[in-house]
N, C-alpha and C positions, 0 to 999 in steps of 0.2 A: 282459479284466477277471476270467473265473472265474480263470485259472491265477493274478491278481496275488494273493490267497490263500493256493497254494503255495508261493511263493517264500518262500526261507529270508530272515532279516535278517541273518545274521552273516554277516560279509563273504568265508570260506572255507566258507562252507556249499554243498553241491549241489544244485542245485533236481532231480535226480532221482537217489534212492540208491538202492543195493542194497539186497535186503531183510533183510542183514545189519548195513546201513549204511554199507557202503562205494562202493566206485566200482562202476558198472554197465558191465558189459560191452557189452551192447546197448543203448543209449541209446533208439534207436527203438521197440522193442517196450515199453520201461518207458514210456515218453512216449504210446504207443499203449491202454497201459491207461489212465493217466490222463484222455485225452480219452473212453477209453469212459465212466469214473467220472463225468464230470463231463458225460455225453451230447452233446458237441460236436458232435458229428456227425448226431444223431438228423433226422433229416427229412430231412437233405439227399442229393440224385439226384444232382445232375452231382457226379462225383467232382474237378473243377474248383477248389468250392467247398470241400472238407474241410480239413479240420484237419489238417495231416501233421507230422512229423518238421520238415521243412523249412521250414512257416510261422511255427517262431522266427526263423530266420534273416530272412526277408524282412520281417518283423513289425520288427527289428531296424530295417532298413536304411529301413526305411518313415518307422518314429518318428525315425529319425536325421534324415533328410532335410527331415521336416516341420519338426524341431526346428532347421534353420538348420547343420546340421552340414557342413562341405563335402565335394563328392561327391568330391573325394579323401581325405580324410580315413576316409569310408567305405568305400573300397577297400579302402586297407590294414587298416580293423579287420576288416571280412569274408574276408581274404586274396583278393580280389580280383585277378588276374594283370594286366590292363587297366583301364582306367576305363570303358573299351565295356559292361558289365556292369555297373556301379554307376551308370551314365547314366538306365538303366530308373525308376531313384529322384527323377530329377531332376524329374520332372513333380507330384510332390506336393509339392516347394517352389517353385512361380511368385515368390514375392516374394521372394523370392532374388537374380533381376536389380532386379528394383524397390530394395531397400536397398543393395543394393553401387552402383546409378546415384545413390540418395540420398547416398553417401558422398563419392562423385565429385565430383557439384553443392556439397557441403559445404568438400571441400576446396579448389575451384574459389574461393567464396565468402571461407573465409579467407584466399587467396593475394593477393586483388584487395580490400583494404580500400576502404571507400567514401572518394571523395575530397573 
């Protein structure tokens, strides 16, 4: 929620520029000041828990998954090489089976009109 703040709205904008305004070379060390900015990290021991570079990415695949996104689907937008790796995501959508078996039962229901 702090970084939803930085994000640009216009649809070609960069949520991390140079400080020229351009494209940044190091994306991690720009994105490393930001979390210091914004004290993301302050208190926290296990280095487990911090804020890195990398927790957009799985933050990404987090929100995809919860949102019902399918876990191929999220391969390919993370460039994922297998789905062995985008499976780690599957566990924050459980009702995932639950609605795809509702869909089942659904169409089950329309095939067999009551007689």
């Amino acid at each position: 929620r702090e970084l939803s703040a930085w994000v640009p709205r216009e649809k070609d904008a960069l949520l991390f520029q140079a400080r020229d305004g351009g494209i940044i070379a190091d994306k991690s060390k720009t994105f490393m000041r930001v979390v210091d900015a914004l004290k993301l990290n302050d208190g926290i021991i296990d280095r487990r828990d911090k804020v890195v570079f990398h927790t957009l990415r799985h933050t990404f695949g987090s929100w995809a998954a919860q949102r019902g996104v399918p876990l191929q689907v999220i391969a390919e937008l993370m460039g994922h090489d297998t789905i062995t790796i985008t499976k780690r995501y599957a566990k924050l959508a459980p009702d995932q089976k639950r609605r795809a078996m509702a869909h089942i039962d659904s169409m089950f229901h329309e095939a067999t009109p009551d007689l």
